[in-house]
N, C-alpha and C positions, 0 to 999 in steps of 0.2 A: 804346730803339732798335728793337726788335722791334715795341711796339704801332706805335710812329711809320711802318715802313713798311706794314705790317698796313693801317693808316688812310690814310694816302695810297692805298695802292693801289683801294681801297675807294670811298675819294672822287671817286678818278678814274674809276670803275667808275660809279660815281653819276651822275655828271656827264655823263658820253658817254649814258647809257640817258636822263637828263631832254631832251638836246636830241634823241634820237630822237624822245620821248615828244611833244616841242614839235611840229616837223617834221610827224608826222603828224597830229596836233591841228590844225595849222598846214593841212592839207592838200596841203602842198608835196610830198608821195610819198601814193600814192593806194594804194587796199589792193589793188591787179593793181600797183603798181611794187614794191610790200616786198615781192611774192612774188618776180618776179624780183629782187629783191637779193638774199634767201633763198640760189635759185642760185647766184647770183655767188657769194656767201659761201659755199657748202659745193662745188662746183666749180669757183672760182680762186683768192680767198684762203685759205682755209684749208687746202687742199694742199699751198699755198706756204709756207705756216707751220709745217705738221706736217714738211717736207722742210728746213727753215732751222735747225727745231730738233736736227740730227743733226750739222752742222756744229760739232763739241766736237774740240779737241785732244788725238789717243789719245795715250797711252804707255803699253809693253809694262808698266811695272812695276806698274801700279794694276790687270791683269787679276784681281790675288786680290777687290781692294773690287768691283771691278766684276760680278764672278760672286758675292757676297754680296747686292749692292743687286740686282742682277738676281731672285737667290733672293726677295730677301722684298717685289719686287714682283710674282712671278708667285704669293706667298704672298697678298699680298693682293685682287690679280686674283679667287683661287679664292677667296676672304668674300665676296668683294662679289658676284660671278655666284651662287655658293649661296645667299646672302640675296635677292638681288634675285627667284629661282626659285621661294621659301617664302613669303615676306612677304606680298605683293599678289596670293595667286591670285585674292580677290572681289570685287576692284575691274573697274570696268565694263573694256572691251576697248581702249577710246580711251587712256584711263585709265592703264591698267595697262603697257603702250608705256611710255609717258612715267613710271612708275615706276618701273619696273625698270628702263631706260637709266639714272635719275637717279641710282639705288644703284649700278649696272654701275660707272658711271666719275664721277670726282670733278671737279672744276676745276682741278686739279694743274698740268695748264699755262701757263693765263695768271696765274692768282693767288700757286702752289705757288713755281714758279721764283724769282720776283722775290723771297719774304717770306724763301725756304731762301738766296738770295745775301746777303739783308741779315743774315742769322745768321750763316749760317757761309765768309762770302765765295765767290769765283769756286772752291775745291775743292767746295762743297756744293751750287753750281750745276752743277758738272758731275755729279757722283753723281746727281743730282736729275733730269738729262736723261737720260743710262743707266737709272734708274729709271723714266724714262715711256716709255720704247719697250713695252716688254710690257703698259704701260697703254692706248698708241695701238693697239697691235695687237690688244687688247683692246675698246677702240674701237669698232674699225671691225672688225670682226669677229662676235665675240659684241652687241656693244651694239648695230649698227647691224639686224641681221638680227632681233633684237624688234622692228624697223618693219615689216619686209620680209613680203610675207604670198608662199605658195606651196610647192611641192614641194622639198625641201632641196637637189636638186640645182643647182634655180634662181635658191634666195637664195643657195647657196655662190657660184654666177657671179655673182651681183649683187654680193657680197660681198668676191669675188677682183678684180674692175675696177672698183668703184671709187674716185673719183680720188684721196682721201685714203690708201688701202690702197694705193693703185699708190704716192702718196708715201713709204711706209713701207718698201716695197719699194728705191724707187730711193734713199734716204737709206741705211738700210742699205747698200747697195751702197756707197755711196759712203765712207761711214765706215768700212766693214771692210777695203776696199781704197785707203784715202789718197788716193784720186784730186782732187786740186785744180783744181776747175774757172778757166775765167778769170774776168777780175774784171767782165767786161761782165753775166755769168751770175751771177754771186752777189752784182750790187748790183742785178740784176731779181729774182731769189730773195730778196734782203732787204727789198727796196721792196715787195715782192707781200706777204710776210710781215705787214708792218709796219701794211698795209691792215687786217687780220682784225681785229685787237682792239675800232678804233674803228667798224667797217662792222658786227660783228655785235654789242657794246653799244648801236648807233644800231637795230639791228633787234628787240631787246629791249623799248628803250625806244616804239619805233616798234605792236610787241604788247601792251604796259602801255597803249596809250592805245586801243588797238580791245575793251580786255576789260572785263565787267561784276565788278568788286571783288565782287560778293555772294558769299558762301557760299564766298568763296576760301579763309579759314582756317577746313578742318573738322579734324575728327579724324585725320584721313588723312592731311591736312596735315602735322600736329603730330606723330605718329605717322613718317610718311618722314624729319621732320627730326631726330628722334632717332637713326630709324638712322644717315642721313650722317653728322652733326655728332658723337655719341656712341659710338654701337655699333661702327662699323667701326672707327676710328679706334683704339676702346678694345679690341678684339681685337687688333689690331696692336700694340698697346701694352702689353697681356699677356703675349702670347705671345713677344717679343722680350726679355721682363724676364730670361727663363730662355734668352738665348741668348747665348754670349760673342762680342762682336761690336762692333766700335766706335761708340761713342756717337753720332758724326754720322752714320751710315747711318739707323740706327735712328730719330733723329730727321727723318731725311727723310721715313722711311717712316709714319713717325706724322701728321706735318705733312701730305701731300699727299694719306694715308686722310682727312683731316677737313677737307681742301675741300668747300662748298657745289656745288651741284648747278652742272654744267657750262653754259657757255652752246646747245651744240649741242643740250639738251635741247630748247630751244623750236625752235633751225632745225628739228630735225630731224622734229618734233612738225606743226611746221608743212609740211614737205614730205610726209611720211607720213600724212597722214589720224590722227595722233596728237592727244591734246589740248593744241593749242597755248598754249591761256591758262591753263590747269594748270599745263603745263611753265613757264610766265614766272612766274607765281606761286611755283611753286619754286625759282624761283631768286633771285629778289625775299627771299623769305624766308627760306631758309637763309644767304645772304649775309648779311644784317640778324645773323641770330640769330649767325653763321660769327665775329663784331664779338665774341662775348663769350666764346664756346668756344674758337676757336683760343690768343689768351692764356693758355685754363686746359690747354689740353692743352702750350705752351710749358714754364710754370709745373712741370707734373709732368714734365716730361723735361728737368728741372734747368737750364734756361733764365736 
């Protein structure tokens, strides 16, 4: 059941990057249209999406799990910014952007949610989304300000507005105060949502077809996918051994450390003077490799 949805999700991941990949092959979006989609994607769907994902049914009585899962995602927030800070300081500049975001933050959202529902049903999805709020503020926060070049004062403003950190803001609100919006607003908030997955796998695959394969798997390569895919994952999975704490928190927090590199690694690569056909390379290939680790990291947290 576990690989079954693992591989579906996978598949469908596959599937939407080929017909981008076709698409631009195709010439049917031209390399001045994927930049603007770019936009589009990281200024309307994906705001929409990080804002849809907060919409979880609170009750007072799960505050104890929820200040646990909270604990051991801002536990592993601080592995992944201290690794990402050591790891790649000699990688060239373009480079190293697109590194250290890829370490910063996992694919926990699009990938993480769906695999932790089909484990441990709709309670392990909701944990799983309490658990990614201090990864989205993480985000867009720490992660995004590795693009942002200037005086700190200036990326903290670039940082503080925008649109996706304004979504975290305004979902938060919304979640700690029960406020229900109507339903005209939360089926534009879901339809906008809904857009992100397949707009930015089409802009994935849309970058897989402008990039030269050479020299894509170096050492470096090989080397980052260990950390994702291994290292982080497996600190988290250590250090949790020695905590009394219930076995599904724990298993979330291990599950969503060893997601493959995010997809905002290429938007953002590509909007920031970042390496963009790196960042799609890594995500092409932690994905791939994500097919045989995520099982083994299952497997040892008694699955």
């Amino acid at each position: 059941m576990i690989l079954k949805n693992m591989l579906n999700m996978q598949m469908m991941m596959f599937l939407l990057v080929l017909i981008g990949f076709l698409i631009r092959k195709q010439n049917i979006v031209e390399t001045e249209g994927r930049k603007n989609m770019v936009d589009l994607c990281l200024y309307v769907t994906l705001p929409f999406n990080i804002l849809d994902s907060f919409f979880v049914d609170w009750k007072w009585e799960m505050l104890i799990s929820c200040s646990v899962i909270l604990l051991l995602s801002v536990g592993y927030n601080a592995v992944s910014v201290f690794l990402s800070s050591v790891l790649f300081k000699k990688a060239p500049q373009d480079r190293k952007k697109t590194l250290r975001y890829g370490t910063i933050v996992s694919n926990g959202g699009f990938l993480g949610n769906p695999i932790i529902e089909g484990v441990y049903g709709t309670s392990g999805l909701f944990y799983a989304s309490i658990f990614m709020i201090p990864v989205r503020i993480v985000m867009w926060s720490v992660g995004i300000s590795v693009f942002l070049k200037g005086k700190r004062e200036n990326i903290l403003k670039k940082v503080l507005t925008h649109p996706c950190i304004i979504a975290v803001y305004v979902g938060a609100i919304l979640m700690g105060t029960g406020v229900v919006l109507p339903e005209f607003l939360m089926k534009t908030i879901s339809g906008l949502s809904s857009c992100n997955t397949p707009l930015s796998m089409m802009l994935v695959g849309m970058m897989l077809a402008e990039m030269n394969p050479r020299g894509l798997i170096d050492r470096t390569m090989l080397f980052y996918t260990g950390v994702r895919l291994i290292v982080i994952p497996g600190v988290v999975f250590l250090l949790t051994m020695f905590l009394d704490i219930d076995p599904l928190l724990r298993g979330i927090a291990v599950i969503i450390a060893g997601m493959p590199a995010p997809i905002t690694t290429a938007l953002l690569s590509a909007k920031y003077d970042g390496d963009e056909t790196y960042a799609t390379g890594m995500i092409f290939v932690t994905t791939i490799v994500s097919l045989i680790t995520l099982p083994i990291w299952c497997v040892a947290l008694g699955m």
